[in-house]
N, C-alpha and C positions, 0 to 999 in steps of 0.2 A: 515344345512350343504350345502356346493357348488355344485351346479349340477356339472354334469362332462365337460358341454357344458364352464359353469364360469370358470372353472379352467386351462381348454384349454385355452382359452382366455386372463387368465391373466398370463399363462407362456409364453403367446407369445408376451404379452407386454413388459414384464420385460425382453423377451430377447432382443426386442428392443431397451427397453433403456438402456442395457448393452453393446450394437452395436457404439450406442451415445458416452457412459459413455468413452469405450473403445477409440473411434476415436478421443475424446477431450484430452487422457490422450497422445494418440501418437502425437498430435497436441503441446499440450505442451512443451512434449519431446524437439522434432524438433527445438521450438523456444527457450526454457530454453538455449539451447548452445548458442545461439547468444547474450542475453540479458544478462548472465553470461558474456563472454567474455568482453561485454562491460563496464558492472559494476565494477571489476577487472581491467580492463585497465585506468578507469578514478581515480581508488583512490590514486597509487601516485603521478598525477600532484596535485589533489586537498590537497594530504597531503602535497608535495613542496610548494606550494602556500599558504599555510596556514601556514608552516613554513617561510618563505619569509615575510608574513605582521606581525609575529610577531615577525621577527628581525626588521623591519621597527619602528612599533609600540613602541618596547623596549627601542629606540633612542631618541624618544619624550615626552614632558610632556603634555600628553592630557589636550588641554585649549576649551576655545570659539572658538577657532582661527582654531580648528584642525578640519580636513574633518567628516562634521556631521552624518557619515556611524559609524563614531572612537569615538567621542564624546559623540554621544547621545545627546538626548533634553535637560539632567538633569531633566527630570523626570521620573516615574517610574507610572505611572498613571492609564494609556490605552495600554492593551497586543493584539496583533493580532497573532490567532492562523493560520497558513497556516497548512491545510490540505491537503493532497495527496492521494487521493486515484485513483481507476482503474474506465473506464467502464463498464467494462461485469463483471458476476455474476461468479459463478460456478469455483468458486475459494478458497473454505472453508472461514476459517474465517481473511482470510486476512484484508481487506478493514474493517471486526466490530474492528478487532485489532489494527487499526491506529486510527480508531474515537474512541474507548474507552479509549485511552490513552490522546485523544484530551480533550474531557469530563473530566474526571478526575482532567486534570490539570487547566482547565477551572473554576471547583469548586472551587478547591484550593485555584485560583487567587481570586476568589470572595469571598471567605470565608476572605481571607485578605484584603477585600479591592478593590480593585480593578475594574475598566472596562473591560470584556473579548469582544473582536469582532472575528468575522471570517472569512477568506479569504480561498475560497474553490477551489481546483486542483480536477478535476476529478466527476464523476456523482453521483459513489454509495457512500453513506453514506449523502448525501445531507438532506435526508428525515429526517434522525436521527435525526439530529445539525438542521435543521427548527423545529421540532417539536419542541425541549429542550430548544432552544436559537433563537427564532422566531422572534426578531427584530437586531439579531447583525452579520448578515451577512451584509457585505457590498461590499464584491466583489468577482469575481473568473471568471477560466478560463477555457471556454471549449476545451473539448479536446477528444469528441463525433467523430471531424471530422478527427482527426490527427491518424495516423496507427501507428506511431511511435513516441513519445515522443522524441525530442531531443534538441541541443545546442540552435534550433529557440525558442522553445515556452520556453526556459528556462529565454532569455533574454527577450523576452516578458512580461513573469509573477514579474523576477527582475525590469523591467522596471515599471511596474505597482505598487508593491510596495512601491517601492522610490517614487514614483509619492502620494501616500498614505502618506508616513513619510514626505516629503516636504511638502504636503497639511494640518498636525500635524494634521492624523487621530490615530494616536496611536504614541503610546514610545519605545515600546518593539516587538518585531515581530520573535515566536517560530513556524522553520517548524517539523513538525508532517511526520515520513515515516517510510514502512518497508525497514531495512536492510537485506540482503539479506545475508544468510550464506551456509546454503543450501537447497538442494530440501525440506527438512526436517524440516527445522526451518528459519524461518524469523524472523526479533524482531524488533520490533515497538520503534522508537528510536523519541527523542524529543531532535531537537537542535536550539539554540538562533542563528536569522543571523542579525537581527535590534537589537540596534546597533551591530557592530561587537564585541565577548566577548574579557573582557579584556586578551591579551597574556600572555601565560604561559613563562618560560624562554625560551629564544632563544637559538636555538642552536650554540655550543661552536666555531663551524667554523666560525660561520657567524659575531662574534665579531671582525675580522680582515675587512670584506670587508666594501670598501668607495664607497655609493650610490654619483650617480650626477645624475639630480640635490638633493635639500633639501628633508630629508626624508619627510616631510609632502607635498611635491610637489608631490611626487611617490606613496604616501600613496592614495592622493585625485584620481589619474587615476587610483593604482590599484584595490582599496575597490571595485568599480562597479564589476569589471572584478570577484572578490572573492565572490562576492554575488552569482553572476550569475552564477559559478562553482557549488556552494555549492547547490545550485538547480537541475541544471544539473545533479550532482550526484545523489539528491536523487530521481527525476528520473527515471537516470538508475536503481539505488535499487531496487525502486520499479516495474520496469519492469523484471526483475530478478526474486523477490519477487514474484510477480503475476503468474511467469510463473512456478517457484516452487510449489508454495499452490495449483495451480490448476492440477498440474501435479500427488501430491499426493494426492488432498479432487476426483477427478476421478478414481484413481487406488484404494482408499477403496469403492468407489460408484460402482465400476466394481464385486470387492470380493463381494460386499455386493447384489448386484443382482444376481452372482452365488451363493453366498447359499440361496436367497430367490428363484432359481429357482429349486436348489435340494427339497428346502423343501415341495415348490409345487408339486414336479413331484411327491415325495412319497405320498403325498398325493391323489394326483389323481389315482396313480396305488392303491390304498388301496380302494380309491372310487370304482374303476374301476372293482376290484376283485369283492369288494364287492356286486354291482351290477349283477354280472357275476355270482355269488354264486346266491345269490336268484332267477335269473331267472332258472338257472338251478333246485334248490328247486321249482319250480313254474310246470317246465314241469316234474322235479318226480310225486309231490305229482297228477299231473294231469292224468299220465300214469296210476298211480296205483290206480287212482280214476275209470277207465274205465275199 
């Protein structure tokens, strides 16, 4: 059993790190509003935008000739998985939730066939995907230094990409991110941006409007601008996301040090009595011994 001196000792560690636990969850707090707002702010341009290239897209008969964002290599060969995850830790299981769904489909691709590589956003989960898939990283982007993830390091990492698919390091290019819904739940979403997927029908409005110049003129300057969104969003998600998971894997690491500190404390007063008891039996039996 714990001396009395152990048990002191470790209810005053756990209060400390319920002091931590606490400060990081108000920390979260604080910044979930801002990274939410932004996340919600960027989805209807990127849902406009995405409706726009596939009224564009709908108008054309993808050839050779068509912007190779829209075309594709015509192969299906070599898949590049872009990964997204965070920096810092202490964020439950976020960051294992975007690489296991990365993983997953990885096998998949391979199980069929396939070349899987990987192009990695972000620190944590690096270690995983090296261990598993130890020669098919082939690029990524730190972002160790950056406070805030935004529209710069989007078009950066888009640019990098393209610079991959021009160079025919792969065919297929799926980013991996959590979406952000709430404090409560994030969901690990897997979306194709190399090549761009084919359009669903376009909406009914946009059958009347006349593009100038040729829709594959517009198509070729907007694709970049569509990639580079579509990152950007995710992100924002993921900044959202991040600041969700960590806001609630804190506030049960908080509950969860208050009852490990109740549980302590009865402990110690029980110790406590206990001790208290005996000596008192110690100076009876000694009085009535004299």
């Amino acid at each position: 059993m714990a001396s009395l001196k152990e048990l002191k000792g470790r209810i005053n560690s756990v209060k400390s790190t319920q002091k931590i636990t606490k400060a990081k969850q108000m920390v979260a707090a604080a910044k979930l509003r801002k990274a939410q707002s932004a996340a919600e702010a960027a989805r209807p341009y990127a849902s406009r935008l995405a409706g726009v290239v596939a009224s564009l897209a709908s108008r054309i008969v993808v050839s050779e000739s068509s912007p190779k964002l829209l075309a594709g290599t015509g192969k299906d060969a070599v898949h590049l998985l872009v990964v997204a995850n965070s920096d810092r830790g202490l964020c439950g299981a976020f960051n294992s939730n975007i690489v296991k769904a990365a993983r997953l489909k990885a096998k998949a691709l391979e199980a069929e066939g396939k070349k899987v590589q990987f192009y990695l956003i972000g620190r944590k989960g690096r270690a995983v995907i090296r261990r598993e898939f130890p020669n098919a990283i082939i690029g990524g982007f730190d972002t160790t230094t950056v406070r805030e993830a935004g529209y710069g390091e989007a078009d950066a990492i888009a640019a990098e990409l393209v610079a991959l698919y021009d160079a025919g390091k792969f065919d297929v290019a799926h980013l991996f991110f959590s979406r952000f819904r709430s404090a409560l739940l994030q969901e690990p979403t897997e979306q194709q941006i190399i090549p761009v997927p084919a359009p669903k029908s376009a909406v009914a409005a946009d059958s009347v409007v006349e593009y100038e110049p040729e829709e594959e003129e517009i198509l070729a300057a907007l694709l970049p601008r569509y990639l580079k969104t579509q990152i950007f969003g995710a992100l924002l998600e993921n900044a959202a996301s991040e600041q969700g998971a960590s806001m609630t894997a804190m506030d049960n690491a908080t509950r969860n040090a208050g009852d490990l500190i109740s549980k302590l404390t009865i402990q110690y007063n029980r110790s406590r009595q206990a001790a208290i008891t005996t000596e008192l039996i110690e100076i009876i039996a000694g009085a009535e011994a004299l």
